[in-house]
N, C-alpha and C positions, 0 to 999 in steps of 0.2 A: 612792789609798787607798779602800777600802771600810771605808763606815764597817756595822759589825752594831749595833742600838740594845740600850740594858742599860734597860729601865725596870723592873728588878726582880723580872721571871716569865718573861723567856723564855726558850726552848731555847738560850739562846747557847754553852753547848762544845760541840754537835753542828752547829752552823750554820758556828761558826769553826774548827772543823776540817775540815769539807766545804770550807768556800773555802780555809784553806789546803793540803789535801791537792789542790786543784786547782793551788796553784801563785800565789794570790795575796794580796795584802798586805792584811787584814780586820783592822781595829779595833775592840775591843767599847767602846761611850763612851754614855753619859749626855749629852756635852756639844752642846746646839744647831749651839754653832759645827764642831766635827768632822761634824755632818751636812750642815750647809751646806754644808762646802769637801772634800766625798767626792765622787769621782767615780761612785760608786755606792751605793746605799743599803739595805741589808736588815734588815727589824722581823721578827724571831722571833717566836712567838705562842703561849703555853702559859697557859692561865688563863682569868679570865672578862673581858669584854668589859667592865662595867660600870671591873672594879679596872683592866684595860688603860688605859680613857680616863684616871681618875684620876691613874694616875699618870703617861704622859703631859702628862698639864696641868703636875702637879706639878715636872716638871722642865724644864718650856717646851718639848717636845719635839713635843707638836701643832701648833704655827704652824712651828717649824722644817720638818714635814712638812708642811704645805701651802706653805711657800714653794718648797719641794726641786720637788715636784708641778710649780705655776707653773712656775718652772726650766726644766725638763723634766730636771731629773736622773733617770737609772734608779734605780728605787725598784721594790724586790720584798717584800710582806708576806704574811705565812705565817701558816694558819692562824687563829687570833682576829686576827691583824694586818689578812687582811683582810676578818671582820666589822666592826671598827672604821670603816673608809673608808667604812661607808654611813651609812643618817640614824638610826637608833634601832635599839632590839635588843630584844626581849622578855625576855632573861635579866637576873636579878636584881630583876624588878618593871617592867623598861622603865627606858631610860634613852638618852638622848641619846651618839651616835657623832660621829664628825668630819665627817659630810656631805659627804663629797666622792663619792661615790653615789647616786643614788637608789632608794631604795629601803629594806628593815626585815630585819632577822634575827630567825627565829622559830627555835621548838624544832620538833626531828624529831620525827613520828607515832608514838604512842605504840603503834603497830600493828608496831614493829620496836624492837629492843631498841638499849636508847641508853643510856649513849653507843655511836654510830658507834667501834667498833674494829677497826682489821687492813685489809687489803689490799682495795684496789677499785680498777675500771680507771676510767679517764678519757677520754671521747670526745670528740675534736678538734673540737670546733663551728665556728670558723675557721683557718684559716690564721695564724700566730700563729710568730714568731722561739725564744719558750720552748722550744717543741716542738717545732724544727729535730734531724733527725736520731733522733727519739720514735716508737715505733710508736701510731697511733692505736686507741685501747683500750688500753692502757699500764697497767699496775699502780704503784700509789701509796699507801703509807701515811694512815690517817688516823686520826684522836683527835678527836672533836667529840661535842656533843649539839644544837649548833645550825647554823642553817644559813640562808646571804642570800639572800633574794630580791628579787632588781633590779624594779626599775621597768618596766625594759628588760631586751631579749637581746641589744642592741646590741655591748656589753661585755663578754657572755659570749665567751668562748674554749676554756673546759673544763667540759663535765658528766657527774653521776655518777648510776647510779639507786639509791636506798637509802631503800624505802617510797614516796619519791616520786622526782624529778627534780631535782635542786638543780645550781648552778651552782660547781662544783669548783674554777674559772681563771677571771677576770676580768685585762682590760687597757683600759687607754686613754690615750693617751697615751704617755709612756713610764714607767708607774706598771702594774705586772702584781701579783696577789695570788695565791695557793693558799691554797685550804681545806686540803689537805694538805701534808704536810709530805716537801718533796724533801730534808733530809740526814738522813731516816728509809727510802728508800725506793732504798735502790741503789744499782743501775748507771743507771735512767731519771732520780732524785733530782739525782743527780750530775752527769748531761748537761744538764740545765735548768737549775744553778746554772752550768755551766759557759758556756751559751746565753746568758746573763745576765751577767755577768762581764765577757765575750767585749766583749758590746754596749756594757759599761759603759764599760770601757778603751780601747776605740776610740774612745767621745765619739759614738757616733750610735743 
């Protein structure tokens, strides 16, 4: 089972109909325990970052994901899912994220129009299973006004340039995020969930 998280704002009937128009068994749940005992994991991401953690907390669904992390269960967040995974954010006045990053989310330069909307390609920074089968420069939806900046580049896997350089794809572990949103964005959307999926059901 694939569990999709519901914490109340995310894209969830575009997410679970991308995995099941690939052919697999996605759960939309709220519930801690359905995260724990998923063989894979996906946080939709529509909204602000601040409301995401809240509500998250609110329904015990932050430590679920850091235990999942631990784990090493596949976990893929989209989107604000994953400005959340790093340590603070500047939107909404600043505010504490789930730290499992290093690093802050700041707002886009006010020298390019923001929000960040419509199609932009993503350059392969490493080698990366996501992007098995993806042409490098690959066009990808996105919806954002903010945007993480790691610590490190260690973790990057995908970037994108829009006024600046930002870090698009982030992975470690078996915990991968998009700033953009793959079941917005195709035939490439669709092969990276399917890339994921693939990893998840196999158990490696």
């Amino acid at each position: 089972m694939i569990a999709i998280i519901d914490y109340g704002a995310g894209n969830l009937r575009s997410v679970a109909n991308a995995v099941a128009l690939l052919g697999y068994d996605g759960r939309v749940t709220s519930s801690p325990r359905d995260v724990m005992s998923a063989e894979g994991v996906i946080l939709p991401g529509v909204g602000a970052a601040a409301d995401t953690v809240v509500s998250l907390k609110s329904h015990g669904l932050d430590q679920a994901i850091k235990e999942i992390i631990i784990k090493g269960t596949p976990f893929l967040a989209v989107c604000v899912g994953l400005q959340v995974l790093f340590e603070e954010t500047e939107e909404g006045g600043g505010c504490q994220c789930l730290g499992l990053l290093p690093g802050k989310v700041k707002k886009l330069p006010s020298r390019v129009k923001v929000p960040h909307i419509g199609w932009n390609n993503v350059r392969q920074a490493k080698p990366h299973y996501l992007f098995d089968g993806i042409t490098d420069g690959a066009f990808f939806y996105f919806v954002h006004s903010y945007y993480a900046e790691p610590v490190s580049d260690t973790n990057v896997i995908g970037a994108t340039d829009y006024g600046l350089t930002f870090a698009s794809a982030v992975a470690f572990g078996n915990t991968m995020a998009t700033q953009f949103h793959p079941e917005k964005s195709g035939a490439a959307g669709l092969k990276m969930y399917d890339n994921f999926l693939k990893r998840a059901i196999r158990g490696n």
